[in-house]
C-alpha positions as CSV (number, residue, x, y, z in Angstrom):
1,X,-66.0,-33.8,-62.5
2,X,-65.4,-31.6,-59.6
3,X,-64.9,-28.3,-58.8
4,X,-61.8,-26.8,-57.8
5,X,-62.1,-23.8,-54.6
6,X,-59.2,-21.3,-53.5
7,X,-59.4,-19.9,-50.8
8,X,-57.2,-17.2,-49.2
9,X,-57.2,-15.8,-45.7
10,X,-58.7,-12.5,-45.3
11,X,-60.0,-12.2,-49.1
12,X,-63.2,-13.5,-50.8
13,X,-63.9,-16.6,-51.9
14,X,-62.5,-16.8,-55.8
15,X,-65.2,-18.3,-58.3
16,X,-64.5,-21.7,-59.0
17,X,-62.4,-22.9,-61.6
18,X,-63.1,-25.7,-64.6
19,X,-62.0,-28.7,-64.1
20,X,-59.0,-28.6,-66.7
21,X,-58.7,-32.6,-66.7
22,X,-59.4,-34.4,-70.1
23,X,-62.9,-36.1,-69.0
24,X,-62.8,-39.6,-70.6
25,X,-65.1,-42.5,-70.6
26,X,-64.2,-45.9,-71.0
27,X,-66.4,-49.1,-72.1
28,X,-64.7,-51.7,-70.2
29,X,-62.4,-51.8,-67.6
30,X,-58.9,-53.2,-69.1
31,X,-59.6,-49.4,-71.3
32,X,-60.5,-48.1,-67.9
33,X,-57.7,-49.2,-65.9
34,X,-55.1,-48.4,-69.2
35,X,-56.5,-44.7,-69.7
36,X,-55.9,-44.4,-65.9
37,X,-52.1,-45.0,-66.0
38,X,-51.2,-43.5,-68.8
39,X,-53.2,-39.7,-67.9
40,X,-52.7,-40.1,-64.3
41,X,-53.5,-36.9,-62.7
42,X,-54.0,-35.2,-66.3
43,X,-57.3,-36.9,-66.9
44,X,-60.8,-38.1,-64.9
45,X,-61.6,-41.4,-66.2
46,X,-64.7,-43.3,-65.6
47,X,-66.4,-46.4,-66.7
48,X,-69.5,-46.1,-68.7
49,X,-70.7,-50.2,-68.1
50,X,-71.2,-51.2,-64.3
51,X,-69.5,-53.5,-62.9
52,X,-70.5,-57.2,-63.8
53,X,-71.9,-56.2,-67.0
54,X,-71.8,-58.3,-70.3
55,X,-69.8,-56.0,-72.5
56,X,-71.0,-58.1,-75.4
57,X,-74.2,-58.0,-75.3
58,X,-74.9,-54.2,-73.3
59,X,-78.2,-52.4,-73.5
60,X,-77.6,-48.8,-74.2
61,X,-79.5,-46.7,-71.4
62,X,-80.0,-43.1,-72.9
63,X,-77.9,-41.4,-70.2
64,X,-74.8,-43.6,-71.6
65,X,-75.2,-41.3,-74.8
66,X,-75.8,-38.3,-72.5
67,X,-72.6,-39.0,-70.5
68,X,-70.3,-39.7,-73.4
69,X,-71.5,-36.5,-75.2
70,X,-69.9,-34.7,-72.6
71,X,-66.6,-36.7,-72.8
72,X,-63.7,-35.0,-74.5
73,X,-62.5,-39.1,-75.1
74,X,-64.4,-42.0,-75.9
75,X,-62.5,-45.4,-75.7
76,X,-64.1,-48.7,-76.7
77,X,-62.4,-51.8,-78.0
78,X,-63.7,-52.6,-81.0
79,X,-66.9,-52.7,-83.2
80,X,-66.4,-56.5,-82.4
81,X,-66.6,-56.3,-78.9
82,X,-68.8,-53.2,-78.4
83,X,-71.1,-53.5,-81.5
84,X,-73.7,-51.0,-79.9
85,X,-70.8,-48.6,-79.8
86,X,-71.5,-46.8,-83.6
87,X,-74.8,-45.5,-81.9
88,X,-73.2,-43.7,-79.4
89,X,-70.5,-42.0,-81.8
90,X,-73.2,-41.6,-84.4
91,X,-75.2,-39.0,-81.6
92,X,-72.5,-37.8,-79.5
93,X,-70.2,-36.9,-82.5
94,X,-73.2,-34.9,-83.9
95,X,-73.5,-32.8,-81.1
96,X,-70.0,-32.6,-79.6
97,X,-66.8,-32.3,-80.8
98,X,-65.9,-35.6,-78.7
99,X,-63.3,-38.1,-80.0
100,X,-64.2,-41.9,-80.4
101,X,-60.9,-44.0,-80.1
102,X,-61.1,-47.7,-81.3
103,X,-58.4,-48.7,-79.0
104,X,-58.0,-52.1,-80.8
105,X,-56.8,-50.2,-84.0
106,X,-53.6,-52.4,-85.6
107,X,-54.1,-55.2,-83.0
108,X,-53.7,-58.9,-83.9
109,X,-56.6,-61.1,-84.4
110,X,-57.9,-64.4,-84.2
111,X,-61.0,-65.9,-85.6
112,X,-63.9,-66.6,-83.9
113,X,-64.6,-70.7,-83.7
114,X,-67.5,-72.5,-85.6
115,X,-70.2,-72.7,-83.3
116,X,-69.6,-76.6,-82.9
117,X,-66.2,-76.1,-82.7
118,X,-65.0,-74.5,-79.4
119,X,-61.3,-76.2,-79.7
120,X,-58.0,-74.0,-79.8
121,X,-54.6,-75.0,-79.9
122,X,-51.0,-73.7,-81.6
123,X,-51.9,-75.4,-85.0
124,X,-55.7,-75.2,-84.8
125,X,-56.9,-71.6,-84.7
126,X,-57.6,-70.8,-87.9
127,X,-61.5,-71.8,-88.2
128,X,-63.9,-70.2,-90.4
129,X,-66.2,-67.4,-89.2
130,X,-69.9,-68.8,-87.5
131,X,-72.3,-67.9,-89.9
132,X,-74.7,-66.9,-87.4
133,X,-72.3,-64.9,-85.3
134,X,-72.4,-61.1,-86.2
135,X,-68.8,-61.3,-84.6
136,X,-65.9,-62.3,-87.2
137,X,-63.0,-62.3,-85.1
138,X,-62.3,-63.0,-81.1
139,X,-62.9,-59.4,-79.6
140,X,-60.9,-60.0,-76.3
141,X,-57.3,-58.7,-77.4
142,X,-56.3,-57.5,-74.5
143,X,-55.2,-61.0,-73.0
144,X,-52.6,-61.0,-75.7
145,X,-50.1,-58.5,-73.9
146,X,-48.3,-57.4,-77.7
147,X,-52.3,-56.1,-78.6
148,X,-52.4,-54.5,-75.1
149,X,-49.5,-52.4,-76.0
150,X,-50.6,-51.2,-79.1
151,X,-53.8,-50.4,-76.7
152,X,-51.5,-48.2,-75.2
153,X,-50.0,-46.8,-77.8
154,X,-53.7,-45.6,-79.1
155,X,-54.9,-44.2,-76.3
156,X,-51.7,-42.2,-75.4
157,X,-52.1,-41.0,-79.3
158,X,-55.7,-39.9,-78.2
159,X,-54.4,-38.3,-75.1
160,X,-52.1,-36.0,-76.9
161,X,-54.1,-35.3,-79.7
162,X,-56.8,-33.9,-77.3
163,X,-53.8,-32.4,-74.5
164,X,-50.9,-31.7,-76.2
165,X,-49.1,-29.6,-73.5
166,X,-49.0,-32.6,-71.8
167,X,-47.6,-35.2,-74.3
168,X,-44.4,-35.9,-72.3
169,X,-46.4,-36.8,-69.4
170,X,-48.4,-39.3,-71.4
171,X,-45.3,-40.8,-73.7
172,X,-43.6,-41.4,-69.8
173,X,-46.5,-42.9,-68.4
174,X,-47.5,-45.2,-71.4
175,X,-43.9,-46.1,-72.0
176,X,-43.6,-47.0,-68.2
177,X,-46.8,-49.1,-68.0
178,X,-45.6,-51.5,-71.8
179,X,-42.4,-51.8,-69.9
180,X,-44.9,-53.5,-66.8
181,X,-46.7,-55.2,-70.0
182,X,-42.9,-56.3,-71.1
183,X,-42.0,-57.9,-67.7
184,X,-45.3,-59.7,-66.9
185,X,-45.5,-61.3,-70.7
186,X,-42.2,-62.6,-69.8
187,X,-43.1,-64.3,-66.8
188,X,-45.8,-65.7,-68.3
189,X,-43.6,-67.3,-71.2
190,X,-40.9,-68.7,-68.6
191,X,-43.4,-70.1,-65.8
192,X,-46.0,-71.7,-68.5
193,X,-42.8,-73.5,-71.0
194,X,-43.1,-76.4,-69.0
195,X,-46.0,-77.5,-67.6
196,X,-47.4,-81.1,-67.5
197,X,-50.1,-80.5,-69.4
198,X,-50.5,-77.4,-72.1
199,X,-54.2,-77.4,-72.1
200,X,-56.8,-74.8,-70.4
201,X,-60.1,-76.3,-70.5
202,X,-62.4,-73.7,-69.7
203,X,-66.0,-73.8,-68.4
204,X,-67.2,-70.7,-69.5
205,X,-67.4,-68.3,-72.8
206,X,-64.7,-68.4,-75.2
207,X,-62.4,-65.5,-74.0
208,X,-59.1,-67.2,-73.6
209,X,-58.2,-68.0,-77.4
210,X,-55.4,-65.2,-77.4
211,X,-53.8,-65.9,-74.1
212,X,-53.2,-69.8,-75.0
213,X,-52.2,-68.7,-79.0
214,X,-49.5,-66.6,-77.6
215,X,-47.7,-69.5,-74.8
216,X,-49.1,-72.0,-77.2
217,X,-51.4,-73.9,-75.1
218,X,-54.1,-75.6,-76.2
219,X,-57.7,-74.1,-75.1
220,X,-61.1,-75.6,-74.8
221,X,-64.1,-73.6,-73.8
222,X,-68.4,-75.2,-73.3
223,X,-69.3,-72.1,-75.1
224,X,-68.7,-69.6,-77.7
225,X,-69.2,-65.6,-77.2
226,X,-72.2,-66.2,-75.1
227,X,-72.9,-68.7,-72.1
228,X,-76.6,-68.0,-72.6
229,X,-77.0,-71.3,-74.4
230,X,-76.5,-74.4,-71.8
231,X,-73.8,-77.1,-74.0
232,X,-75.7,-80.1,-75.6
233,X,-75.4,-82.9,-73.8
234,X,-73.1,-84.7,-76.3
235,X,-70.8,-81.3,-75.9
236,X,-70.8,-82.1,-72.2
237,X,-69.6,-85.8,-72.5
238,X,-67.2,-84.8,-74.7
239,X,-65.9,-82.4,-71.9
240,X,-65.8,-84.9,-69.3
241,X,-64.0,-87.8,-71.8
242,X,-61.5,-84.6,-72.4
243,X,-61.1,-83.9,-69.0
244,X,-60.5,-88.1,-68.0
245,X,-58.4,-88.8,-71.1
246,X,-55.9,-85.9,-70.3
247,X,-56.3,-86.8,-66.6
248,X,-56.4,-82.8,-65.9
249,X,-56.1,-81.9,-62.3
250,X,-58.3,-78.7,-62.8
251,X,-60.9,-77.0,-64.8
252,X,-61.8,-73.2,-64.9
253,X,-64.3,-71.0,-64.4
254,X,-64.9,-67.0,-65.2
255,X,-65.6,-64.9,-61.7
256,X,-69.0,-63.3,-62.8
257,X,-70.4,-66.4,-64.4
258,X,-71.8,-69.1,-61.8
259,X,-69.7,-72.0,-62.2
260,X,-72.9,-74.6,-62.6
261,X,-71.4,-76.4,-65.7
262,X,-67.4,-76.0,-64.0
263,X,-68.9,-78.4,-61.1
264,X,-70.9,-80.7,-63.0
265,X,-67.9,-81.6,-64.6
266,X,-65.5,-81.5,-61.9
267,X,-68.2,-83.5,-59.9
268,X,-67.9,-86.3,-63.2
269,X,-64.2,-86.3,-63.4
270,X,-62.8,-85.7,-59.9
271,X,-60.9,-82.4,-61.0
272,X,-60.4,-79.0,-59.0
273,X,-62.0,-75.6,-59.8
274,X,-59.7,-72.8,-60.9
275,X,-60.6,-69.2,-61.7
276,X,-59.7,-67.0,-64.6
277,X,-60.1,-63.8,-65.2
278,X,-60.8,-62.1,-68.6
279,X,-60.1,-58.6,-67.6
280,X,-62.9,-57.2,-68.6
281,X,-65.7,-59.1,-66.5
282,X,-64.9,-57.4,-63.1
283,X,-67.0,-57.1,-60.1
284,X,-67.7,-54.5,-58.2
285,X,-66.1,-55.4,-55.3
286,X,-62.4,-55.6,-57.1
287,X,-63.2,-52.1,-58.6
288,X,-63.9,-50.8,-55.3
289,X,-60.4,-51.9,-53.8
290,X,-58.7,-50.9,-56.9
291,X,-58.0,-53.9,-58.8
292,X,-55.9,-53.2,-61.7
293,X,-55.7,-55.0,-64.9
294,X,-52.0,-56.3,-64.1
295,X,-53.2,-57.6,-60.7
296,X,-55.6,-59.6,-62.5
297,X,-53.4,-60.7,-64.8
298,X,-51.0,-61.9,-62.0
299,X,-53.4,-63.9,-60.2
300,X,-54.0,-65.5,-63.6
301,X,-50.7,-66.4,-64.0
302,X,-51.4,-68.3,-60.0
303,X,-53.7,-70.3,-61.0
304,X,-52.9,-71.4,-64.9
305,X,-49.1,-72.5,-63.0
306,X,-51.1,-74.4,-60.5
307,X,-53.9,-75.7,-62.9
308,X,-51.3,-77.1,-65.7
309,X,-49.3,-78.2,-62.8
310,X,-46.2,-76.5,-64.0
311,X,-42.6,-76.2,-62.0
């Protein structure tokens, strides 16, 4: 990162100093945005995929490995949701003595769907694993706020392993930002216990499985992991008849994906368009003005009152 100058009046320019920050890089930017609370000033966090990338599905560039050999800390989310992670760690650990967190250590999970079966609800989740998914459980954890926090926990862990001297510092900061997890998952539970409908029918990938498990609403999403493959058209009816049976007001949409299939359907049924975010699809607009992973959250928590029409 940058260089730190002192300069005194009347006396030589002093040679410049190391930066003393731990240097972290993060995958995604719910790991991004949680490294940056909890080291504050103590750390120089960066993002290793741009903005608007697919997580899932990233193509290493050989600078990635170049920039997270010179990381003291790197954080990704999972083997399940960074599976091109292991090469990184399997160079950079070689060479360096840099430490790979899997912040999703201890977290909940849920199983991925069957690839014809893209239906969630409180007593529906537990489907067998795809067969032709290399994925065997739901990598988004995050959007459960209890898996967040153990997030937390593992990253201030990593902090103080690497920075000791500063542990306090971390343990305030990672205590302070659960306690922001705390309040938010609260609201959540109050404003979405009474809703005239309990389901989220999404237009996009399946991300949103953990969110509905955890207020118990019912989710529905066109695709699985990947919106590369367009619905079949039966998949689509059956979209539409969901949409008209329940009489749902809305339908939603992810931010980076082009909501296409979101207004065919609304276009069929008469419904509204509603955005959600995932957390970790962000744009590089909302990084630029500082989004934060609890601002995202909160505009969530907008439009899912609005879209299940709840008090």
């Amino acid at each position: 990162m940058g260089l730190t100058f002192i300069l005194s009046c009347g006396q030589a320019e002093e040679p410049a100093r190391k930066d003393s920050r731990l240097k972290v890089i993060a995958t995604t930017f719910p790991l991004y945005d949680f490294a940056r609370e909890i080291g504050g000033d103590k750390v120089a966090v960066t993002m290793l995929l741009p903005p608007a990338s697919d997580a899932h599905h990233y193509e290493l560039k050989p600078n990635d490995i170049v920039r997270v050999s010179k990381a003291d800390i790197f954080l990704f989310t999972s083997f399940e949701m960074e599976q091109w992670a292991y090469k990184i760690i399997n160079v950079a650990s070689e060479k360096t003595n840099m430490l790979a967190v899997e912040t999703g250590q201890g977290a909940a999970l849920l199983p991925l769907p069957l690839s014809q079966d893209r239906d969630s609800g409180p007593s529906s989740l537990q489907h067998e694993n795809d067969p032709d998914h290399t994925s065997r459980f739901d990598p988004h954890i995050w959007l459960d706020f209890a898996n967040a926090q153990k997030m937390i926990d593992n990253i201030a862990t990593a902090f103080i392993n690497r920075d000791p001297q500063n542990s306090e510092i971390y343990l305030q900061n990672a205590g302070d930002y659960k306690r922001k997890l705390t309040e938010l998952d609260i609201r959540y539970r109050g404003a979405l216990s009474n809703c005239k409908t309990r389901t989220i029918l999404h237009a996009g990938h399946w991300a949103f499985a953990y969110l509905a498990n955890r207020y118990q609403l019912h989710y529905r999403s066109a695709y699985n992991m990947s919106a590369d493959a367009e619905p079949s058209p039966q998949q689509m009816v059956d979209l539409i008849e969901q949409v008209k049976a329940q009489k749902l007001a809305y339908i939603y949409y992810e931010d980076l994906f082009a909501p296409k299939l979101a207004r065919t359907i609304a276009s069929e049924t008469g419904a509204g368009l509603l955005k959600l975010s995932n957390g970790h699809d962000i744009s590089k607009k909302d990084l630029q003005e500082g989004v934060s992973f609890i601002m995202l959250m909160e505009k969530n928590l907008v439009n899912l009152k609005k879209g299940m029409q709840c008090p």
